[in-house]
N, C-alpha and C positions, 0 to 999 in steps of 0.2 A: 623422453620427449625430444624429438627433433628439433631444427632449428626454424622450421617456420612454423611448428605449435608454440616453438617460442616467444615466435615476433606476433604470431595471432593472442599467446597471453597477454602480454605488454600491450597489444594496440586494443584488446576490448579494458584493459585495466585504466592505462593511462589516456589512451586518443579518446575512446568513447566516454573515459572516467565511469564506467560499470563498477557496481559492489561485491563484494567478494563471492558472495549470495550470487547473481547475477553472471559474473564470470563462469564458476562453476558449474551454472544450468546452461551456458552455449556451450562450453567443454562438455558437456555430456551428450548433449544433444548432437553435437556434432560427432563424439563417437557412434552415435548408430549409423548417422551416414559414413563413418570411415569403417564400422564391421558390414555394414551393407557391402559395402566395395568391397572390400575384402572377399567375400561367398560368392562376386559375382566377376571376380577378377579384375573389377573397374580401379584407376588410376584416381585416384581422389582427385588432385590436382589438376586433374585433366580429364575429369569429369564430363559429358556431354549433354546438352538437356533430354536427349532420350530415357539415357541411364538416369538423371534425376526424375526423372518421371516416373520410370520405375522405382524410385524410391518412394516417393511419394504415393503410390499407390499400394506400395508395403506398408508405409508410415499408417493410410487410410485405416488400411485390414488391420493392423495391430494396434490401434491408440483409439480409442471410442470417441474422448471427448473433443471436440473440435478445438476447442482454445489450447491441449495440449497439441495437438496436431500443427495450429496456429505459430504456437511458441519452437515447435520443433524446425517451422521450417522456416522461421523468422532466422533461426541461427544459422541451418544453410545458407542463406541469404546473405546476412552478414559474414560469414567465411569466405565467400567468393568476391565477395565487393571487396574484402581485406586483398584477397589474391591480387584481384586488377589493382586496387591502390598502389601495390607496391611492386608490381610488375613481374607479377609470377604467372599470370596468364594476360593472355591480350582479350577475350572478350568471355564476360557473366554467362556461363550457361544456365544460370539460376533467374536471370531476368522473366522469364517469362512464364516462370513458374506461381499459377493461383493460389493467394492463400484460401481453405475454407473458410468458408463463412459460418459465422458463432452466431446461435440465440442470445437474442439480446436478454436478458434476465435483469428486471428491475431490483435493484438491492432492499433488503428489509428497513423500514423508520422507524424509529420509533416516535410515539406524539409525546408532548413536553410533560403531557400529565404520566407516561410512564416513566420518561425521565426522572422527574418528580421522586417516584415510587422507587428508585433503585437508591438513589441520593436520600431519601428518607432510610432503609435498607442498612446505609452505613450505622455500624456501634462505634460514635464517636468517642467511647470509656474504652476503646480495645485499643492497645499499642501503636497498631496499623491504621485507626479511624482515620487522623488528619491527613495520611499517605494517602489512603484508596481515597479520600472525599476531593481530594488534590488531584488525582490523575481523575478520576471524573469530570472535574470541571475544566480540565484542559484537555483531554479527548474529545469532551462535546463543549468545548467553549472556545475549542481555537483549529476542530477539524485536524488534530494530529494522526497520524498512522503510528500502531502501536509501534513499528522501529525506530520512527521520531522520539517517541515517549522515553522509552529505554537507552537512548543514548544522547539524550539530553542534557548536558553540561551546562551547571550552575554558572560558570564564564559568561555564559551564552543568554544569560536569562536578566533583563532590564524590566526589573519591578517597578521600580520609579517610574520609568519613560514609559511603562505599559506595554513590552516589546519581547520578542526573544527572537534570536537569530536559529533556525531550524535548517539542520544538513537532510536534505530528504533523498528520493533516487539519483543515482549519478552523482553522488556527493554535491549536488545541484544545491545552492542555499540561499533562502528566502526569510522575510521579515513577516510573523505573525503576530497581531495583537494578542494582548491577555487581559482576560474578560475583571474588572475588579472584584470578581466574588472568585475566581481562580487565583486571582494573586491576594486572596485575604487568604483562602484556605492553606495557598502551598506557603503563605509566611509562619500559618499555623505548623504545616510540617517542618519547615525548616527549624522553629523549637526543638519539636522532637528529635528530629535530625541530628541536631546537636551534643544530643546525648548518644549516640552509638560510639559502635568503638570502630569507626570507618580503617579499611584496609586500606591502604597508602595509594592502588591505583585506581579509588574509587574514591576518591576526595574530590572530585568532580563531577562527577556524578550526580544529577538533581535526585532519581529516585533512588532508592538504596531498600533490600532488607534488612530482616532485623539484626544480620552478621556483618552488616556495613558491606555489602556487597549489592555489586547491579544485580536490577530486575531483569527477569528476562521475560519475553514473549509471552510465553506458555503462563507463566505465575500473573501477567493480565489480562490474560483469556479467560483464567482460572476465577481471578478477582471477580470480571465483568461479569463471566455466565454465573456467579454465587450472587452475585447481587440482584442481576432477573430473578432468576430462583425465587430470592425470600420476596422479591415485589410482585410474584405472580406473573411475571410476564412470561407467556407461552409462547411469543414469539423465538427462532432460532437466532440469536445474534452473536456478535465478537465485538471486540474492539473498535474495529472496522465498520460497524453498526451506530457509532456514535457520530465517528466521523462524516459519516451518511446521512444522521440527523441532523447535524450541524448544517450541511450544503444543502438542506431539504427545508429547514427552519430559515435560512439564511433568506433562499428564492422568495418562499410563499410570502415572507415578509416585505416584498419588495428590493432587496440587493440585486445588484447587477450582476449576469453572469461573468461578467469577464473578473472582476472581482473576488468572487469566489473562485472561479478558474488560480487566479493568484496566491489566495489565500489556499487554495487547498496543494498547491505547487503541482499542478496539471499542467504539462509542455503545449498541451493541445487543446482545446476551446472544446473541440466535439467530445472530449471525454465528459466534460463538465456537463455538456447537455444533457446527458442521461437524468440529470434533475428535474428537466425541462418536463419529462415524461412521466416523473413521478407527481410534480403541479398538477399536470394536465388532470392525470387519477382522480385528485382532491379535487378537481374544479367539477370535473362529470360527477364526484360523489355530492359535491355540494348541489348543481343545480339536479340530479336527482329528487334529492332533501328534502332541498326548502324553495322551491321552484313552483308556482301553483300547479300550474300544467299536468306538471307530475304528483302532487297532492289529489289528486279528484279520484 
């Protein structure tokens, strides 16, 4: 690694405060624009927007999905504003470069009665009941993202005050309520909790297996899709599917978006509105329905 792949790790790590996760996929991404260069004998550094163009339209041909495509040239972008920032070229030849444009794709909901059915689902006499019935109610009771979930620190967590302090993207951190049937349940885990035989650097750690080690990812995707399963739900979801429900339960009832914007730690208002669209659905199904107009 050179010395300005150097200062490009540091500046997406510490300036932009990016995750580890996050750093990695602009270092990769931005290796294809430097093997691009490479095959075409372009000067990465001094790059020009034609040559980026012809990237870009290699990028097109070999990458299908547009939000990869999105994501790849997001990172371009970010590389060259790092170069001007710090005075390694005098002007972006990436500025003028379009990102594709993505289909919007509305996320999946679920409605409260299937919620219902997955949290009915739980065998509260299994080791793991009070754990899975706990991360249930705080994935859809407080809109966590499964990375939230997993690296959530009992420190961090004000049962009393009804609160817990969440490190989300960008190690960015924000105050989420906790619903009092979330914090009865996870008082019930933390019982059981107590009997493990916790590994010393997971003693802080709210969730834990049954080896006193964190959860990870995959083991509550794993949780979540086992529990549609036995509820019948034929919907495809994840984790990320509750969280969905929550921002979508939260609208239809009246909440503010900017509020949910908050609560779900969205940097941007127009991310949130995507919920906007999924109301609207429910409103055309409703007057639909029970509409007379439409009854005859």
């Amino acid at each position: 690694m050179n010395s300005i792949d150097k200062e490009y790790h540091a500046y997406l790590k510490l300036e932009k405060g990016l995750s580890a996760n996050s750093v990695l996929a602009y270092e990769q991404d931005l290796d294809k624009l430097r093997t691009y260069c490479q095959e075409h004998g372009i000067d990465l550094t001094h790059a020009t927007p034609d040559d980026l163009h012809g990237f870009v339209q290699h990028v097109i041909g070999g990458v299908e999905s547009a939000r990869s495509q999105a994501r790849i040239l997001s990172g371009v972008h970010s590389y060259y504003r790092f170069l001007v920032y710090h005075n390694y070229i005098d002007q972006d030849p990436s500025e003028l470069i379009e990102m594709p444009k993505r289909d919007q794709h509305l996320p999946e909901v679920l409605s409260v009665e299937e919620i219902d059915r997955m949290i009915a689902a739980i065998d509260l006499s299994a080791p793991e009941g009070h754990r899975n019935r706990a991360i249930i109610e705080m994935l859809y009771g407080s809109g966590l993202r499964v990375s939230e979930l997993t690296t959530l620190r009992l420190s961090r967590i004000y049962l009393s005050e009804g609160y817990m302090l969440i490190e989300g993207k960008g190690s960015k951190q924000r105050l989420v309520p906790i619903s009092p049937v979330a914090a009865e349940w996870f008082g019930y885990w933390l019982q059981d909790r107590a009997r493990l035989d916790i590994k010393p650097e997971y003693v802080d750690y709210a969730f834990l297996n049954r080896y006193g080690r964190g959860l990870t990812r995959a083991m509550i995707f794993t949780i979540v899709k086992r529990l549609a399963a036995e509820a019948g739900i034929r919907k495809t979801i994840s984790p990320h599917t509750l969280r969905h429900s929550f921002a979508t339960h939260l609208l239809q009832n009246g909440a503010d978006l900017r509020l949910i914007q908050q609560m779900l730690g969205h940097e941007s208002i127009t991310t949130t509105e995507i919920y906007t669209h999924l109301d609207i659905q429910d409103l055309r199904q409703a007057v639909m329905q029970y509409h007379p107009a439409n009854r005859r």
